[in-house]
C-alpha positions as CSV (number, residue, x, y, z in Angstrom):
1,X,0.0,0.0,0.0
2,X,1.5,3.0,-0.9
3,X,2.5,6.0,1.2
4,X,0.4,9.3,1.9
5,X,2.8,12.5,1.1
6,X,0.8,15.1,3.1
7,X,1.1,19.2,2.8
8,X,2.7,19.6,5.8
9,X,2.0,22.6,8.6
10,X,5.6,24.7,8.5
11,X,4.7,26.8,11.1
12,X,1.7,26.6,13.4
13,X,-0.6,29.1,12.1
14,X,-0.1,27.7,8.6
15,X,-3.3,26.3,6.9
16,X,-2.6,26.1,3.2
17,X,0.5,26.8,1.4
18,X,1.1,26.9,-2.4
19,X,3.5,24.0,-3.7
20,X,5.7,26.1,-5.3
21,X,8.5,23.2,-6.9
22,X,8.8,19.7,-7.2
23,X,12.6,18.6,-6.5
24,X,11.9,15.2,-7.7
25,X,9.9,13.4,-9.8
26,X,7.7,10.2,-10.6
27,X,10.8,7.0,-10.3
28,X,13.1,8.8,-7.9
29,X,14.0,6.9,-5.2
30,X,14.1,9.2,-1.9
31,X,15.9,8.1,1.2
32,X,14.5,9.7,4.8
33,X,15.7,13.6,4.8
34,X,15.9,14.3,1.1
35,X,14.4,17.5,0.1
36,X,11.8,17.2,-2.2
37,X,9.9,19.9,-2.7
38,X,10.1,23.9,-2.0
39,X,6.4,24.8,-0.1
40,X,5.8,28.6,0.1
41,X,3.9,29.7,3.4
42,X,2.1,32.8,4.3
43,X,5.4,33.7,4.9
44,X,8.5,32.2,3.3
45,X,9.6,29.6,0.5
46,X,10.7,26.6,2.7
47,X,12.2,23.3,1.7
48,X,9.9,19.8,2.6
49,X,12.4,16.8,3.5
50,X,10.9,13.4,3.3
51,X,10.2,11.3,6.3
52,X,10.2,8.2,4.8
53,X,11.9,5.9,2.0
54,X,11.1,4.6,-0.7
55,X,10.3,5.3,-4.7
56,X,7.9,8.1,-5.4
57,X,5.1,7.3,-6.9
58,X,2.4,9.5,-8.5
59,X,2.8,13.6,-8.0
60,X,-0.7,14.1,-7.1
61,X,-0.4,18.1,-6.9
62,X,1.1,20.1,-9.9
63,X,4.1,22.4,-8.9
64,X,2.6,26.1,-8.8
65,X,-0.1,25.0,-7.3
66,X,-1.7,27.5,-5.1
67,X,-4.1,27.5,-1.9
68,X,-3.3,23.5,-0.9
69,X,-4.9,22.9,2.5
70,X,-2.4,20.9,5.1
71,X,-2.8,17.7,5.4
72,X,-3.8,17.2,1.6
73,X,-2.2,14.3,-0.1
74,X,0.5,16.0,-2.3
75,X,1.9,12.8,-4.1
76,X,2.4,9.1,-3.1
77,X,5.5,7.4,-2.3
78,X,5.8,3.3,-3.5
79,X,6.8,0.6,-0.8
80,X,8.9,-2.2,-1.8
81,X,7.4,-4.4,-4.2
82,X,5.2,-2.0,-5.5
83,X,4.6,-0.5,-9.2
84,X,3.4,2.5,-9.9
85,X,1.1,1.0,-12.8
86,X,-0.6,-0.9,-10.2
87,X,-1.7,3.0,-8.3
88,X,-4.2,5.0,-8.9
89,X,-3.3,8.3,-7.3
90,X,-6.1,10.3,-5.6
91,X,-7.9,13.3,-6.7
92,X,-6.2,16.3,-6.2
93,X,-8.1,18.5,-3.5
94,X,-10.0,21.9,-4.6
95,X,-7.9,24.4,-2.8
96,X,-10.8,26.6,-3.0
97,X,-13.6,24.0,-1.6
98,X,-14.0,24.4,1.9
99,X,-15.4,21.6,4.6
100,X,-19.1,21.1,4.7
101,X,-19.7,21.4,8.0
102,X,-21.0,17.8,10.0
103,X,-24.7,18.0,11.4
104,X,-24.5,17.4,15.3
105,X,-25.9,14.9,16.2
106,X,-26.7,13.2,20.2
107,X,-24.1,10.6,21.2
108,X,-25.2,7.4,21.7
109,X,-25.8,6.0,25.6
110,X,-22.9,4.1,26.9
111,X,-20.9,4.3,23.3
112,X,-17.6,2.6,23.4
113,X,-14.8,4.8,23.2
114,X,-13.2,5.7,20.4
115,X,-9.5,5.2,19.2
116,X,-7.9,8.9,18.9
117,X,-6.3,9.5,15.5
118,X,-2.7,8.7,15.6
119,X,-2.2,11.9,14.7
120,X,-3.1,13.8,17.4
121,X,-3.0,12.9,21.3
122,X,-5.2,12.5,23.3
123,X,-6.2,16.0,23.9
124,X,-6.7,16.9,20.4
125,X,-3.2,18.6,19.8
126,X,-1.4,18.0,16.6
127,X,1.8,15.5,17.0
128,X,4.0,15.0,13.6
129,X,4.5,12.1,12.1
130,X,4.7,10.5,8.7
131,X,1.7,8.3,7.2
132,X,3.7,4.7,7.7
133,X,3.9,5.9,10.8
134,X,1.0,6.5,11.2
135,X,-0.9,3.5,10.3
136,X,1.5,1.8,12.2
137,X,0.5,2.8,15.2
138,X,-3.1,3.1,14.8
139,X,-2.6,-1.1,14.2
140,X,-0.9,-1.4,16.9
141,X,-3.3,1.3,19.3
142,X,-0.2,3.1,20.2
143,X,-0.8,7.1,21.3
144,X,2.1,8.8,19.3
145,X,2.0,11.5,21.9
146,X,3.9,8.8,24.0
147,X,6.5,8.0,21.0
148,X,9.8,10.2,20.5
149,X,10.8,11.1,17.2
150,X,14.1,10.9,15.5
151,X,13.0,12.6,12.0
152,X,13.7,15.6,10.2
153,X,12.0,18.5,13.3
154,X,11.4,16.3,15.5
155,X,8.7,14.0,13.1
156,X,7.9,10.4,14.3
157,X,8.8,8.0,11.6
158,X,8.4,4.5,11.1
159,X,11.9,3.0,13.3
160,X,10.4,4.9,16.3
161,X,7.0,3.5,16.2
162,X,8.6,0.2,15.7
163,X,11.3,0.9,18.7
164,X,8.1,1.7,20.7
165,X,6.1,-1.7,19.7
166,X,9.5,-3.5,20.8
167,X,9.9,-1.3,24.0
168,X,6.4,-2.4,25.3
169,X,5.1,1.1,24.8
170,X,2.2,-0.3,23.0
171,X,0.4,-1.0,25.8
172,X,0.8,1.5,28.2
173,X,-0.4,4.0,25.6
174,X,-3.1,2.0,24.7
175,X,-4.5,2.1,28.3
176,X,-3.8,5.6,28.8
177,X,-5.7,6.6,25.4
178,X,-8.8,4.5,26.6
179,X,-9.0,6.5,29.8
180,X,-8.6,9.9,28.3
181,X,-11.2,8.9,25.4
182,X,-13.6,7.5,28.9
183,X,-13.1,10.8,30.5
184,X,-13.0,13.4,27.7
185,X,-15.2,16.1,28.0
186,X,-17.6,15.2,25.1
187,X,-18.6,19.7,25.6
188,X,-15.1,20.6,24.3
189,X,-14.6,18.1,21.5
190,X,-17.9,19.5,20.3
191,X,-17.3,23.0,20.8
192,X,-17.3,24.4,16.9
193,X,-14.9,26.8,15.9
194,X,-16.0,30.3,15.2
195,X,-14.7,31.8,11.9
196,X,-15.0,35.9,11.5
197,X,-17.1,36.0,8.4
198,X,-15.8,39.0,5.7
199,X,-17.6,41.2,3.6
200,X,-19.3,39.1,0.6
201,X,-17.5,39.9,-2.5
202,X,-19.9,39.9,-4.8
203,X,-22.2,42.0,-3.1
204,X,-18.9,44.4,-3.3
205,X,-18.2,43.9,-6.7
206,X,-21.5,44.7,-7.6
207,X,-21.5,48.5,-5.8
208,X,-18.3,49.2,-8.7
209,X,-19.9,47.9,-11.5
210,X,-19.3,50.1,-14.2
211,X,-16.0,51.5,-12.9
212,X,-12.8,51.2,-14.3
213,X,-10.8,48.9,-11.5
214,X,-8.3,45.8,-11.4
215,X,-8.7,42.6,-8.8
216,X,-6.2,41.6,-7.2
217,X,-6.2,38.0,-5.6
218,X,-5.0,37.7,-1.9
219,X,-2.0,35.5,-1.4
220,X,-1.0,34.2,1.9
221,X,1.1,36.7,3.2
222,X,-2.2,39.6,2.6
223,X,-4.5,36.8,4.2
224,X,-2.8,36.3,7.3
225,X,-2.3,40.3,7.8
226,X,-5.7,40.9,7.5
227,X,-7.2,37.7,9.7
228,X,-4.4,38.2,12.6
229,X,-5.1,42.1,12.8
230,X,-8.8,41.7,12.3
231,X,-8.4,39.3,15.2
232,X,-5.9,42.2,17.1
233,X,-8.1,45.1,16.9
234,X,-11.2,43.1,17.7
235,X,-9.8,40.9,20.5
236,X,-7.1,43.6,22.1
237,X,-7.8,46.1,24.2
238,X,-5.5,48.5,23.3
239,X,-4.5,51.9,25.2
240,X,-2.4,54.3,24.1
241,X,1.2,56.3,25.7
242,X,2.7,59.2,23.8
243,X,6.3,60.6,24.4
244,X,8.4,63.6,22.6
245,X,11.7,62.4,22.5
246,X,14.9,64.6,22.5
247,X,17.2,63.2,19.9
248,X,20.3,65.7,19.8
249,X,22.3,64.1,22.3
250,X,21.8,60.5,20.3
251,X,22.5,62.2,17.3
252,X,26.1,63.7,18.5
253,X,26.5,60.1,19.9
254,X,25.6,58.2,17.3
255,X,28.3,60.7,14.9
256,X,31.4,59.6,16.9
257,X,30.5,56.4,17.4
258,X,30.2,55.8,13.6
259,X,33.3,57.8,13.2
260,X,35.4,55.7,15.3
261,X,33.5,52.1,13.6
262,X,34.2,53.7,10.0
263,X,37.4,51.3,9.8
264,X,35.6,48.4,10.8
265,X,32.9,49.2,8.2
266,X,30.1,49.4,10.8
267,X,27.1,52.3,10.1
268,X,24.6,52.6,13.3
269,X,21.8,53.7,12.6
270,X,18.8,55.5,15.1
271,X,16.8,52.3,14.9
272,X,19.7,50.6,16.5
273,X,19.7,52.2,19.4
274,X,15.6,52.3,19.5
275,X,16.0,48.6,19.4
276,X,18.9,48.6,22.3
277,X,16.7,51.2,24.1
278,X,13.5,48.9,24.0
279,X,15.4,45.9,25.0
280,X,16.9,47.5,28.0
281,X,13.7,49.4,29.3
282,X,12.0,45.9,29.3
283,X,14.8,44.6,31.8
284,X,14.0,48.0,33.6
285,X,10.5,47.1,33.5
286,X,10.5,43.9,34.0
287,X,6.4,43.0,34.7
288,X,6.1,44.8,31.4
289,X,8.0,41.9,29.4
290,X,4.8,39.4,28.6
291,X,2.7,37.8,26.5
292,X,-1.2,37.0,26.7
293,X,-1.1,33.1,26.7
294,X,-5.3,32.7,26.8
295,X,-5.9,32.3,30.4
296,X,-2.8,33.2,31.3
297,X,0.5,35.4,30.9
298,X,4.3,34.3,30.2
299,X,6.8,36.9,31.5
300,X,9.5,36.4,29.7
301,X,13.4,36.7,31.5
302,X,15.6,37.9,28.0
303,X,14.4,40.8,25.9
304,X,13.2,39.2,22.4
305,X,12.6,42.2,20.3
306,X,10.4,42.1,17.3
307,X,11.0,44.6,14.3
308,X,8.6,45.3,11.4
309,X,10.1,45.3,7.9
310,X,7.9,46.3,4.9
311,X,8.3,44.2,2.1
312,X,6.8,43.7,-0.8
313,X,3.0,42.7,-0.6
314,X,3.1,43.4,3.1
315,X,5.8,43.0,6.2
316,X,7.9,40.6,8.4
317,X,8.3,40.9,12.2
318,X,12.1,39.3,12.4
319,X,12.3,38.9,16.5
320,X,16.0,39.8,17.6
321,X,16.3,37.5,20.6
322,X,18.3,38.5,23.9
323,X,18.6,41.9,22.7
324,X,19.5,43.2,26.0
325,X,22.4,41.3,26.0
326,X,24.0,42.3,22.6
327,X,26.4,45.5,21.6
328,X,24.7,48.1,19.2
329,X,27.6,46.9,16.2
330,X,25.8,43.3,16.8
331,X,22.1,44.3,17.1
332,X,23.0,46.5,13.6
333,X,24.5,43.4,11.8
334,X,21.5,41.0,12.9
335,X,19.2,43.5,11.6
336,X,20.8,44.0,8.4
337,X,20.7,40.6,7.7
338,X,17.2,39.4,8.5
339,X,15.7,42.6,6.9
340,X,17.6,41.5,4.0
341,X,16.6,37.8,4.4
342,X,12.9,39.3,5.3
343,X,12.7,40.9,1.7
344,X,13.7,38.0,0.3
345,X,11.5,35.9,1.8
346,X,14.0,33.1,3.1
347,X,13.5,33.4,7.1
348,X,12.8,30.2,9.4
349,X,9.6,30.3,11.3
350,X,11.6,30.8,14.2
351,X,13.1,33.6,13.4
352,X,9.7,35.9,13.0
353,X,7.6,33.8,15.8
354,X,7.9,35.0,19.7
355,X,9.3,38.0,21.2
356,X,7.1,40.1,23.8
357,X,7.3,43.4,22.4
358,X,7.6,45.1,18.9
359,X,8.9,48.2,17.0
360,X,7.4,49.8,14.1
361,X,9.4,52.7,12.6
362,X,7.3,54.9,9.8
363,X,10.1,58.1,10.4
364,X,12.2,57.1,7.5
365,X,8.6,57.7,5.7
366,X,8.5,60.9,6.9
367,X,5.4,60.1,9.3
368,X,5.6,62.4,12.4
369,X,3.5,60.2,14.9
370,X,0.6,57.2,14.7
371,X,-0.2,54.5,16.3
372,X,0.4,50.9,15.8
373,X,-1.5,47.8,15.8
374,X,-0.2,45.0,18.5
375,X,0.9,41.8,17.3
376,X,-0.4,39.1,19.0
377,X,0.6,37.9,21.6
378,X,2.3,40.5,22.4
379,X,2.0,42.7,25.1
380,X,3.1,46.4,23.2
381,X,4.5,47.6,20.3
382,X,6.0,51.0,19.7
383,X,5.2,53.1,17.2
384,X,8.3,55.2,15.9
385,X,8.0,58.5,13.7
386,X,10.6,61.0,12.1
387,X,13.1,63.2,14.2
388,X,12.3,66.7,13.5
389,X,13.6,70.4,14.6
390,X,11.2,72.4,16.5
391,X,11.1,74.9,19.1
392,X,11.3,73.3,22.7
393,X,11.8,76.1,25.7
394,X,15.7,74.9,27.5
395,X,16.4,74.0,31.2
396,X,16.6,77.8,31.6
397,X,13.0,78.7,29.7
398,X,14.6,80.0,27.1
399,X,13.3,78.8,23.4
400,X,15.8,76.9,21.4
401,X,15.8,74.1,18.5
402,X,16.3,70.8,18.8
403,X,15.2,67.2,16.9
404,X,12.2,65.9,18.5
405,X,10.6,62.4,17.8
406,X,7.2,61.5,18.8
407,X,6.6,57.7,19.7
408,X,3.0,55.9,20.6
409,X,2.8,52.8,22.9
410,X,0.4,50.8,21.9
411,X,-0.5,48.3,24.9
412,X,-2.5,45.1,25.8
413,X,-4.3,46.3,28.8
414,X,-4.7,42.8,29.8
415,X,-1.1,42.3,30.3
416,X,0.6,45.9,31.0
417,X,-1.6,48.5,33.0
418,X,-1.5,52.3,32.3
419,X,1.2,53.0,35.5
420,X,3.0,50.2,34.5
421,X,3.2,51.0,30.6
422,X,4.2,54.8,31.3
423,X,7.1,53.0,33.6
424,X,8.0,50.9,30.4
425,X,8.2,54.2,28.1
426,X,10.0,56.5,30.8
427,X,12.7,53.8,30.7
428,X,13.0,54.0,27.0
429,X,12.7,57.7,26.5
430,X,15.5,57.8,29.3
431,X,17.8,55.3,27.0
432,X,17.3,57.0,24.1
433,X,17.7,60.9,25.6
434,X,21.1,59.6,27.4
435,X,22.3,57.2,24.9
436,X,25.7,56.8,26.9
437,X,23.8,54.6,29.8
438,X,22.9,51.8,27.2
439,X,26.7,51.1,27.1
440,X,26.8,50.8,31.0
């Protein structure tokens, strides 16, 4: 019986994913951890290694397609002894069709309980595995949640199910599976999911009929923008901070610092020492580094810094992780080099997931002030606009110039409250006003 190639979930709030390359085709034979195919997410164009060997059979999905829902069968792999004249492959999935949704229906009195899917646990959450291994384990009732794997990420393949079976884990996590399936609550495995529902397009359409316009399909990247700040603004309750900032003693700085780092061919720039600034006020503030986890908050110890870069057909939030820990010429480099990997398109999921707090800088845009839109589940983000000469009255009233930036805290009122977020902005108007303490 042949093998299942699924379209596999790259990150976790992938949910379809466009199959942008083949790497092999119908005949090759693949050995566990070749790569096979390029996958584009939401977010990036990411290789897809096999978890199992054997000859690939049938490519059930074209390259280029677009729209594939995970866990579609994307092409079949042979076992040995098998032909690919004696396999049909399946039909290839309607990207576009969505589920039907199942009528409810009363459970039966005293019904026997049901085997969970190998490949999920016993709770419902996801656990990776390949398809052999799969049906391996259902045969054998074994809870994968209770089996280690030694694929590619982490993925259970066939040896570990097998090593399992040998072990004696077989029946351990068959009794365990039959007592969670006995004392499930039958409420939450029933609970349906509820999906915002968007303006009909057609009913849209129909108000510009006549006028002279082009449609543009969403792709990924546009869809998951507009569901996850939908989800922000609606979920959220966002407060706002605002703060002038001094910039003339950063500026003067930031000049002889770049003067002396000329040799070594290191520029900073202003965001550099926002993003230093941010990272130590967080250690300064330290109830104000968290996260909304549901029903609960994570404070997080190390400063994980997001920063939004614009590229084409939307924006990346590249996380610089430990930030508080990191010189300014090392926070500059990093940054260079994942908004240049950003634009490209070729960062890991873990290097634009996590972080507790974010930056969004619209200055170099010539935007004086706005405010920004958190990004789940984090608990601020700061909104950065343009340094600009104005009159400010001195330490001795007298009026003088000086470069002025405006910044707006956006905050999560469910994780930072108003005394604690004007603590958290003090400390980074502080930073940034006496840039010499962030070397301290």
């Amino acid at each position: 019986m042949p093998i299942e190639i699924l379209m596999p979930a790259l990150s976790p709030t992938m949910e379809e994913g466009t199959l942008a390359k083949w790497l092999v085709k119908e005949g090759d034979e693949v050995q566990s951890g070749d790569v096979i195919a390029e996958i584009e997410t939401d977010k990036a164009t990411m290789e897809f290694e096999a978890v199992d060997e054997g000859i690939m059979g049938p490519l059930v999905v074209p390259e280029g397609t677009e729209g594939v829902q995970v866990n579609t069968v994307i092409a079949l792999m042979l076992e040995e002894g098998e032909d690919a004249s004696d396999v049909s492959a399946p039909a290839a999935a309607s990207p576009a069709a969505p589920a039907a949704p199942a009528e409810a229906s009363p459970a039966p009195v005293a019904a026997a309980p049901q085997a969970v899917p190998s490949s999920q646990t016993t709770d419902g959450s996801r656990v990776f595995a390949s398809p052999l291994a799969r049906r391996i384990a259902a045969d054998a009732q074994i809870d994968l949640s209770a089996v280690a794997g030694t694929g590619p990420r982490g993925r259970i393949v066939k040896k570990d199910v097998e090593a399992a079976i040998a072990g004696g884990t077989a029946q351990a996590a068959a009794s365990a599976l039959a007592a969670a399936a006995v004392s499930a609550s039958p409420a939450a495995a029933q609970a349906p999911a509820v999906m915002a529902q968007s303006a009909d397009a057609a009913s849209v359409a129909r108000m510009y009929e006549g006028r002279d316009y082009e449609e543009i399909p969403l792709d990924g990247m546009r869809k998951t923008i507009a569901a996850r700040l939908t989800e922000a603004k609606q979920t959220i309750p966002h407060f706002y901070l605002r703060r002038d900032i001094r910039l003339d003693a950063l500026l003067k700085f930031r000049a002889d610092l770049n003067s002396q780092l000329e040799s070594r061919g290191v520029k900073l720039s202003v965001n550099d020492f926002i993003i230093k600034a941010c990272a130590l006020a967080l250690q300064a503030a330290p109830d104000a580094n968290a996260v909304w986890a549901g029903d609960r908050m994570l404070k997080l110890k190390p400063s994980d810094v997001a920063v939004a870069v614009a590229i084409e057909g939307g924006l990346f939030t590249p996380v610089l992780k430990d930030a508080e820990t990191k010189t300014l010429s090392t926070l500059s480099a990093e940054m260079k080099d994942l908004a240049t990997r950003a634009r490209d398109r070729k960062l890991a999921p873990h290097e634009y997931q996590g972080g507790s707090f974010a930056i969004s800088n619209l200055g170099m845009f010539g935007i004086d002030n706005f405010d920004a839109v958190i990004n789940p589940p984090h608990g601020a983000i700061l909104a950065v606009g343009a340094g600009v000469k104005k009159p400010v009255v001195g330490k001795d009233g007298t009026l003088e110039a000086a470069t002025v930036m405006s910044v707006t805290l956006s905050v999560d009122h469910r994780v930072i409250d108003g005394a604690l977020g004007a603590e958290l902005l003090k400390h980074i108007v502080d930073y940034l006003e006496n840039p010499m303490s962030m070397l301290v």
